[in-house]
Structures are given as C-alpha cells and as structure tokens.
N, C-alpha and C positions, 0 to 999 in steps of 0.2 A: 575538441570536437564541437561544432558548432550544433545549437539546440534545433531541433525539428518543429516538426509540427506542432504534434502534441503537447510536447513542454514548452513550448511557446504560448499556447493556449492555455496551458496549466500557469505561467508568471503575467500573463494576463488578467486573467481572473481573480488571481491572487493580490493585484497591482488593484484593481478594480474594487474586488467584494470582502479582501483582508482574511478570507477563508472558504478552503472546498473540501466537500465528501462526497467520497468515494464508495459503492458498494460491492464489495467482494462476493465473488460468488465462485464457489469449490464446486467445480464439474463433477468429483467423485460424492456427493454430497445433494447440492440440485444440481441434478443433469437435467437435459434436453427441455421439455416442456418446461417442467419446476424452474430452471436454473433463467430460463427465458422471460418467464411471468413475472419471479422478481426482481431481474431485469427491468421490467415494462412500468412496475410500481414502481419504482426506483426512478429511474426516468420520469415519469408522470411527475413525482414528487420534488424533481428538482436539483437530482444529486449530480454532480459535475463530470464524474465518469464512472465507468463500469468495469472493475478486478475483474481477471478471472487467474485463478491457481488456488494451487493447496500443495500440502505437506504430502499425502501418501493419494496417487490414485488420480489424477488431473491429468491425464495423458489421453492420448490413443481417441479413437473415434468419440469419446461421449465428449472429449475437448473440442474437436472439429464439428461435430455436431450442435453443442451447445453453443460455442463461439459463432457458429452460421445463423442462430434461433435466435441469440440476442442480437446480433445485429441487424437483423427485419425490424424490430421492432422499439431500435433505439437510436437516435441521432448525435447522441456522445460519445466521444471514444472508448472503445473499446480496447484494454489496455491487460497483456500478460503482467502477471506475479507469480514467477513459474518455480515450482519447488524442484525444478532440476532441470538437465535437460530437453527430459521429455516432455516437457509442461508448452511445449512451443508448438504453434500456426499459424499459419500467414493467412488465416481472417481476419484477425487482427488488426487493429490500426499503430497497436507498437508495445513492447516492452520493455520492463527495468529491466534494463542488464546489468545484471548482480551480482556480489561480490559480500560473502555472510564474511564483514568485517574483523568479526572475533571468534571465528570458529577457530578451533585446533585441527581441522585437517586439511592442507593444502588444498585436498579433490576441490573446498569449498573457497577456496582462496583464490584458486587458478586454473585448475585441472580443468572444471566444467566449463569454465567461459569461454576456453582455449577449442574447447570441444563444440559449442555449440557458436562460435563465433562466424564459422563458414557457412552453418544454418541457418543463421538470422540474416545474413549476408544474403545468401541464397534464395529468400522470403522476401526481401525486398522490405521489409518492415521497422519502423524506427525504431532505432535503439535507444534507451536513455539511461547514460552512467548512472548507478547507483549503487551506495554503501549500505548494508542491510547490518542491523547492530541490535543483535536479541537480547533484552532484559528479563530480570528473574518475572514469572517463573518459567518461561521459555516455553512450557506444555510441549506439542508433539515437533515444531521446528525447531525449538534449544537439541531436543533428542535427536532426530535426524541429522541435525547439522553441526551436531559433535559443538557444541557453541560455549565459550568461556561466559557464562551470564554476568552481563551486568547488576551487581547489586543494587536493591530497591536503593538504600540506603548511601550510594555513592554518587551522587548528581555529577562530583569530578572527574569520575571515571568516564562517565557517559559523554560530557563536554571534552574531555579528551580524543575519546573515539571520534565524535562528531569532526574535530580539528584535524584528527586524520583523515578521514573523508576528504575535507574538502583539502588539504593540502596535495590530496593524491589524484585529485583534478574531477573527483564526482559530479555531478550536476545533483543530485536528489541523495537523500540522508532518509530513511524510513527506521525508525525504530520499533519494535513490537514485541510486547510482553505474553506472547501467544494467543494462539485462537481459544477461546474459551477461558481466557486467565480472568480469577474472581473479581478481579478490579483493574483499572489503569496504572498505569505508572506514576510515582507522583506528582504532584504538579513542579516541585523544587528540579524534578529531574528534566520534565520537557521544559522548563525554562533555561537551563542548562545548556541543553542541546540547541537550544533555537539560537541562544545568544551565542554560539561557538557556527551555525550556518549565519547568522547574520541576514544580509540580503544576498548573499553568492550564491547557498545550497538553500533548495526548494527544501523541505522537511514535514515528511508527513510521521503520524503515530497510528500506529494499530495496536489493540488487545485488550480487552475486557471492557468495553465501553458498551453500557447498557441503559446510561440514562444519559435524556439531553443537558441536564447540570454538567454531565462528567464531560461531553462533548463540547460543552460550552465552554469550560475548564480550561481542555487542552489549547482549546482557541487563541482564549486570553492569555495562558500561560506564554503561548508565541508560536506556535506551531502554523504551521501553513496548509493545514489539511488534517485530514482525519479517515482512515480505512474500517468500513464496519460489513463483518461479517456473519457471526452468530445469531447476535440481535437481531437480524434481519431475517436468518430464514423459520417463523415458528409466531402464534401470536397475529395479532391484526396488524401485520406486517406494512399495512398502507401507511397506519398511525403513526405505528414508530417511526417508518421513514420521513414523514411531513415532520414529526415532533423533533426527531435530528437534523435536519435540513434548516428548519424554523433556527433550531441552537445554535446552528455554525454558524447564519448567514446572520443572525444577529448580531454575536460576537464580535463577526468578523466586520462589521461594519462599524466597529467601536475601536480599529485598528487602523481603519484606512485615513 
C-alpha cells in the first residue's frame, strides 16, 4: 500500500526535524469545546498533529462533534487512534488502521479491521497500516484489548514484536505503556524498537510521559515521535505543551 498524505507528511517532517508530537485528545474525556481548546493550544504551540481516540467512550456524536471543533481551529492533521470500531469519522484527515499486535484475542487481531475496513473505505479517509504493541503496564488498553504485555524488562521481546510489524508490511509501529502509566517505557526498550523499524516503519511511543526530559529521552533513544495525552489535559496546559514541543524538537534536531 502506497503511503498517503498524511504519512507522507509524517516521514517528511521526520526527514527534516528528526522528531514529532503528537496531542491526543479522548472525546469521552475533553469533548466538544474542552477537546477543541486543547486542540488550539496544542496547535498554537507547535505540535505536528492532533490524536483523537480513547479506550472506553470516543464514539458517537461527542466524536463527530469534537472532531468538527478541532478542525475550525487547527491546520494540522487531524488524525483517528480509534479504540474500536466505533472510534471512526470521516472528519477526519485519516487513521492508524490497527492491529493490537499482541493481544490474545483474534476480535483485535482481525475481527475488527475486517469490520470496519468497508467503513473506512466508505469515508474516503486515509488509512495508515499500523501495529499497536502494549507494554507493561497496559492500564485500561492492556485490559480492553485482552493484551499479552510486553515486560518492562524485555527490550528483546519488544524488538521482536517491532520485526513483526514490519515484516507483516505495517507502515507505523506505535507502542504504549498506557494512558496514565506512572512512567515511560525504558529507554533500553524504545531503543529496541526503533533499531528493529530502522528507517522502513515510522515509530511512535505513548504512555506516562510527563516531563520534557522523558520526551526528550524517547527522542534520542530513536523514536520518531511521541503521543501525549494526560499531561496535556490539567495544569497550565499552554506550558507544558511549549515545554514538550521545545523537548522533541531539540532532540530531534540532534538526529537529523
């Protein structure tokens, strides 16, 4: 499958700045106005595009709705992280089409993509392959999605995983140790993963990043991005996002 738009503009940037972040924003969580505003900070501040999904609740009208409100207000893509089927709209400028790597139950291996593959079809909105690969401690996605966790402590595991990905023809490898998880992943582990994408698979990290050291971190460590959601909605939310923005784009300038 040839790369679109979006992920075109994603290994551009990447090609260019050596690192981008991303802010996620959960509809069940900031909906409508909220979900918009930190959007617009976010934007303002620099971030290369705007999540939107979550684990439980990111469906239905407050997704159509919030997904119409950030896009008034933001001129970077706007990009699904859909925790299931019903995480999809074609406001949208595209989404990871997903595939929870290591989960134990088919629904997440096949079932859903098989289901929602006529509807993304039907949206007209790009797709971009993706392996999704949850590490300890997984929080409410490990649970959901029935997920064999990657141990902290196993970087080979993870560089395995990652080698399946991209042998299985992914474009994008996102790993994430959940929303809310107390800390990131190691750094031994996203160095792992990065050296197993190489330059083929694009490789972003989500989950517990709440300072721009640990952002800066993942950077260097080799990652190609960075997804921040928590930290974002709570707090003088402007700061943080300049202060993470400031982290990546430093790092990532120390790569290119």
């Amino acid at each position: 499958m040839m790369a679109g738009k979006v992920e075109k503009y994603y290994r551009d940037k990447v090609e260019k700045e050596g690192g981008l972040i991303f802010s996620l924003i959960d509809p069940d969580k900031s909906y409508l106005e909220r979900g918009a505003a930190i959007a617009k900070l976010s934007y303002e501040e620099g971030v290369d595009a705007i999540l939107i999904g979550g684990s439980v609740g990111a469906q239905g009208a407050h997704l159509d709705e919030t997904v119409k409100m950030i896009k008034e207000e933001v001129s970077v893509p706007v990009v699904l992280f859909p925790g299931n089927i019903s995480g999809l709209t074609d406001y949208a400028d595209a989404l990871y089409f997903m595939h929870m790597l290591n989960s134990r139950d088919v629904y997440w291996l096949s079932t859903a993509q098989i289901q929602a593959a006529p509807v993304v079809y039907r949206m007209h909105i790009e797709p971009i392959p993706t392996s999704y690969i949850v590490l300890e401690p997984g929080r409410t996605v490990g649970w959901i999605g029935n997920a064999n966790l990657v141990p902290r402590d196993r970087p080979d595991l993870a560089f395995s995983c990652a080698l399946a990905a991209k042998y299985s023809g992914s474009h994008v490898v996102i790993t994430d140790s959940g929303s809310g998880a107390p800390e990131p992943a190691p750094m031994e582990m996203i160095a792992a993963v990065a050296k197993a994408c190489a330059k083929d698979l694009l490789y972003f990290y989500a989950g517990g990043i709440r300072t721009p050291e640990q952002a800066s971190g993942i950077i260097s460590s080799g990652a190609d991005g960075i997804q921040i959601g928590t930290a974002f909605e709570e707090g003088d939310i402007r700061k943080k996002i300049r202060d993470m923005v400031k982290a990546v784009k430093d790092a990532g300038k120390k790569k290119v």
